[in-house]
C-alpha positions in Angstrom: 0.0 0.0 0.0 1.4 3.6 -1.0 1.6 5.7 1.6 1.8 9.1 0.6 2.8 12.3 3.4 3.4 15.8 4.5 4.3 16.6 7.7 5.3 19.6 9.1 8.8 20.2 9.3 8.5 20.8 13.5 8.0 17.2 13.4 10.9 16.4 11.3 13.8 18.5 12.5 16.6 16.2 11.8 15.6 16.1 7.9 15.1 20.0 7.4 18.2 20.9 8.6 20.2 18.4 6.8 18.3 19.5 3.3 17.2 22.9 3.2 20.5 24.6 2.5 20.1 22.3 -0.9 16.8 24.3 -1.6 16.9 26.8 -4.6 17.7 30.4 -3.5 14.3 31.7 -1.7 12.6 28.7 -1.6 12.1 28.7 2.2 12.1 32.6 2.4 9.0 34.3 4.3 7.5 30.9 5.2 7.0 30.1 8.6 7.4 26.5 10.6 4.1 25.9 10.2 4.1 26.4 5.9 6.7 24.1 5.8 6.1 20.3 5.2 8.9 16.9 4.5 7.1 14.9 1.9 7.1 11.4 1.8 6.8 8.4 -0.4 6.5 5.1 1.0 7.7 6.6 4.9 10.6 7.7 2.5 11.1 11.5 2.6 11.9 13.2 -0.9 11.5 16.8 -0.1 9.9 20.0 0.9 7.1 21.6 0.3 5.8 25.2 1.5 2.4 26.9 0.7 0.3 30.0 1.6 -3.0 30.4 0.8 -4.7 34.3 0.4 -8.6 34.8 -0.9 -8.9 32.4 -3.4 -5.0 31.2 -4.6 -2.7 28.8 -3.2 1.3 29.9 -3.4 3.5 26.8 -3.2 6.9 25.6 -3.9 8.2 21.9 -4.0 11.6 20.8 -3.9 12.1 17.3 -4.4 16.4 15.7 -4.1 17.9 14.5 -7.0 17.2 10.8 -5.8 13.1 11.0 -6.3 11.7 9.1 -9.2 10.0 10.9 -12.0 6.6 9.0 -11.1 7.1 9.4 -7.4 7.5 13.1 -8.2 3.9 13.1 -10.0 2.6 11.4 -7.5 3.8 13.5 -5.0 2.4 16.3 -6.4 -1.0 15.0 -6.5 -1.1 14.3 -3.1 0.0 17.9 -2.5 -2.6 19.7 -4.5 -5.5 17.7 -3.0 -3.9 18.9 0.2 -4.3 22.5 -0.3 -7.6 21.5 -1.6 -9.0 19.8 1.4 -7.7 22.8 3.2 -8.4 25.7 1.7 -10.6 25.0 -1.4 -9.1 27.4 -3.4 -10.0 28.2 -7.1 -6.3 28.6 -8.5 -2.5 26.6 -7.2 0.1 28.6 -8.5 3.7 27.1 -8.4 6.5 29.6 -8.0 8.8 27.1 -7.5 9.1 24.0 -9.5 12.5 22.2 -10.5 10.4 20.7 -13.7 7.8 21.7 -15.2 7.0 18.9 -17.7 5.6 17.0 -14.5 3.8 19.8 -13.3 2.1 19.7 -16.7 1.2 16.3 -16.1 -0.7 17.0 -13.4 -2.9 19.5 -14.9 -0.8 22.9 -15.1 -0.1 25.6 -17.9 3.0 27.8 -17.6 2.6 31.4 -15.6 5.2 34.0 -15.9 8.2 31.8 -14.1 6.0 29.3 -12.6 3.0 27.0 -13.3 -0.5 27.5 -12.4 -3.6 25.3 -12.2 -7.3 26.4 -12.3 -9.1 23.7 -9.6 -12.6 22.9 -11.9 -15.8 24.0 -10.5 -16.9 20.6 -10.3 -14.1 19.4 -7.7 -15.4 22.7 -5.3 -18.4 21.9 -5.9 -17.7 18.2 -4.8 -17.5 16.7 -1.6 -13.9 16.2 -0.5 -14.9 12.4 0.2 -15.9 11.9 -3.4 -12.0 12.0 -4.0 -8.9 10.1 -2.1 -5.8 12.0 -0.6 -4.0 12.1 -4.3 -7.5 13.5 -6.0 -8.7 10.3 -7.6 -12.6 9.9 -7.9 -13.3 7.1 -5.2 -16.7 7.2 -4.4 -19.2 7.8 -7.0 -22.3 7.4 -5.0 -22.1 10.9 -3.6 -22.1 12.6 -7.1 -25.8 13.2 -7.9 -25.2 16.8 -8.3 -23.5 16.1 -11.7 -25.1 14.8 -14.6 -24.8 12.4 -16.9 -26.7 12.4 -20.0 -30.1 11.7 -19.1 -29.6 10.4 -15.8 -26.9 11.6 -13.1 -23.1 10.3 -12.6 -23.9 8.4 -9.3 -26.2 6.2 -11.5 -24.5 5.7 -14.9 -21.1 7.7 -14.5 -18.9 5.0 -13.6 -17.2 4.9 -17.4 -16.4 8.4 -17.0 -14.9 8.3 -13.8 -12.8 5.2 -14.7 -11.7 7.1 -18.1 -11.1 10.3 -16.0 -9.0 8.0 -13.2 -6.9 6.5 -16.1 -5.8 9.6 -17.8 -5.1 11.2 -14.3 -2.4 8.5 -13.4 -0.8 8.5 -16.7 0.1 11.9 -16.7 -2.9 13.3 -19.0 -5.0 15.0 -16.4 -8.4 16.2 -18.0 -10.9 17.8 -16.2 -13.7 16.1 -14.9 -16.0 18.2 -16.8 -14.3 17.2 -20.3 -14.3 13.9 -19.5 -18.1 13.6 -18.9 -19.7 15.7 -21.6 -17.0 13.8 -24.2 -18.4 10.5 -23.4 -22.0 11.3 -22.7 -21.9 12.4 -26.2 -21.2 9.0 -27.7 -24.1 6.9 -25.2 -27.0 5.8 -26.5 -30.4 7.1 -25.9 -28.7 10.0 -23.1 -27.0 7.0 -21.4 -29.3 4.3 -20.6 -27.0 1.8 -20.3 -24.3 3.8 -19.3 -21.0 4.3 -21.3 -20.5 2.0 -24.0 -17.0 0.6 -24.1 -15.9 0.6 -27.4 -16.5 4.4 -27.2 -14.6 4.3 -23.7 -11.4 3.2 -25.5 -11.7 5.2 -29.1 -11.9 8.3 -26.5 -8.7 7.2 -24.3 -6.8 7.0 -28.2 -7.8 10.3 -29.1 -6.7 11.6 -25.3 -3.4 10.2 -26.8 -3.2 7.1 -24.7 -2.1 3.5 -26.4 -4.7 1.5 -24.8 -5.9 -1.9 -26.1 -9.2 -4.0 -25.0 -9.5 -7.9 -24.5 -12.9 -9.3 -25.5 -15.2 -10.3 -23.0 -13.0 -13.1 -21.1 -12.2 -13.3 -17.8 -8.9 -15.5 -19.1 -8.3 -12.9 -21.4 -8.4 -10.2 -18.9 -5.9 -11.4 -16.4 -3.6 -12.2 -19.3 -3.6 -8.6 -20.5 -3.2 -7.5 -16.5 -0.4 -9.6 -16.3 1.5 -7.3 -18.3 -0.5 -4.1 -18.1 0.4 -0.7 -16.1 -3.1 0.4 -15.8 -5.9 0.4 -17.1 -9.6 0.0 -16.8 -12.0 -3.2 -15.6 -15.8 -3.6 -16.9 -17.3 -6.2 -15.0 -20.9 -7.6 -14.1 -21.7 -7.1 -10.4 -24.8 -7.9 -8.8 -26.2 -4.2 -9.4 -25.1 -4.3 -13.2 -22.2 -3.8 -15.3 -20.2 -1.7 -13.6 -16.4 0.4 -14.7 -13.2 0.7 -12.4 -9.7 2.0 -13.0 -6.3 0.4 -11.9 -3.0 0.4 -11.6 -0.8 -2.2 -10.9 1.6 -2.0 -7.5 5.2 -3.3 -7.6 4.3 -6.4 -5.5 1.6 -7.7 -8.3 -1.4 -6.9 -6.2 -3.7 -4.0 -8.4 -5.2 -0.8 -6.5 -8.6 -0.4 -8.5 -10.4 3.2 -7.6 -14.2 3.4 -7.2 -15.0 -0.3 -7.3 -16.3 0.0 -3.8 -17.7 3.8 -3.1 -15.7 5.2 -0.4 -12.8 2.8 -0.1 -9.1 3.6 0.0 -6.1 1.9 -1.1 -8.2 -0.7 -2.5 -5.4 -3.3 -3.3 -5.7 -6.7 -4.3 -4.5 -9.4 -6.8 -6.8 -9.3 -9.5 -7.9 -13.0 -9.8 -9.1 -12.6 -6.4 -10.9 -9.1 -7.3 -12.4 -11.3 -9.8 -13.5 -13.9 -7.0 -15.1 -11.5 -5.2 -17.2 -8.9 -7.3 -17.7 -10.3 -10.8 -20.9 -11.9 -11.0 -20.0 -13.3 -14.5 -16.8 -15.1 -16.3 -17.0 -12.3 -19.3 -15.0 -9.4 -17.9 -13.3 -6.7 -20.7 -10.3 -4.5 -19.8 -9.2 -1.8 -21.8 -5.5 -1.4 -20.4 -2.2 0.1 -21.3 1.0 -2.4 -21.9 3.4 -2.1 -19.2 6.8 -2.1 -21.7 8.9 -2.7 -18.6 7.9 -6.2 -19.1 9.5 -6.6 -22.2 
């Protein structure tokens, strides 16, 4: 299970002061104790992070040592957007500081002056923070009647959405919520009766610019292509219907699938015994992405 943190740096004295002369010139000025966090991967601390938030904006800087992986970075960063979120719920993050900004564009942000900034969607203010887990992935779509989806609204036939909106999130695409709704309720049938239609699911990923592929409906063919997947996305057949989830795959096999279950976290577990437990039917489809460190 990925653990994810920022703590203050008051609790972490030993690690500031050992790192934050290797901070970029005025990273820490102005900030207080208390704007100051170590961030954390895995209980393993990468950096620093400071913010302040005034009216409506969020000012931050990250610094992340030379040692931090490129997706631990991304990740990372995630985590510490939905942080101010849950906070502050402001409408704009603007990065002043930010060692790369090709990552920062991954996550959603457009170049301002010398830094990045990123507009948080109406949608996600409008949202209940518990709709969303501590890195901003849609977990629990049962509390999203407010938002529509064709005909109906996304707690009743959203799932495809959310699943295509989880997948492009975690690979670096980030689209807004918004997007990624009224793009697919445009290709349902009769204003999305029977929900997103996967063929239509995947032709949408392409065009997003992701190389996704798509089993037919086999549960044998399914855990084949998992086996030697990244991510991707799971239709299934539960007892309530057919029914979408997103996931990525963990270094020790397991999978961590987001909104399968409404509300639950770190959802991690090998996928024949996902299988086991939820699908109601052998005939499962996954559209996934190959994971070309297998090869």
């Amino acid at each position: 299970m990925t653990v994810i943190s920022a703590v203050p740096v008051s609790y972490a004295c030993g690690y500031f002061e050992t790192h934050r002369d290797l901070c970029p010139d005025g990273f820490l000025k102005g900030r207080s104790e208390e704007e100051i966090f170590v961030v954390s991967f895995d209980r393993i601390p990468y950096g620093l992070f400071q913010y302040t938030c005034s009216g409506t904006k969020a000012e931050f800087g990250i610094w992340f040592e030379a040692e931090c992986p490129e997706y631990k970075k991304e990740r990372i960063l995630a985590f510490v957007c939905e942080f101010m979120i849950r906070r502050h719920h402001p409408q704009k993050l603007h990065a002043s500081f930010c060692q790369e900004k090709r990552f920062f564009s991954a996550c959603g942000f457009y170049p301002k002056g010398k830094g990045m900034m990123k507009i948080v969607e109406p949608w996600r203010l409008q949202l209940d923070d518990r709709v969303f887990d501590e890195e901003g992935y849609i977990i629990n779509q049962g509390m999203m009647k407010e938002i529509p989806y064709g005909w109906f609204d996304t707690a009743a036939k959203g799932c495809g959405w959310i699943a295509a909106y989880n997948l492009l999130k975690m690979n670096g695409r980030e689209t807004t919520m918004q997007e990624c709704a009224e793009c697919l309720e445009k290709r349902t049938i009769l204003g999305g009766v029977m929900g997103s239609e996967i063929m239509m699911v995947m032709l949408w990923l392409k065009k997003k610019g992701l190389n996704v592929r798509m089993t037919m409906p086999s549960d044998l063919l399914c855990i084949r292509a998992v086996q030697h997947s990244s991510s991707g996305i799971l239709l299934y057949t539960h007892a309530r219907g057919a029914h979408y989830t997103a996931y990525r795959r963990n270094p020790d096999g397991t999978l961590q699938f987001y909104n399968a279950v409404y509300g639950r976290r770190n959802h991690n577990v090998r996928f024949e015994e996902f299988l086991k437990q939820h699908a109601l039917f052998p005939v499962s489809s996954v559209i996934y992405l190959e994971d070309h460190n297998d090869q």
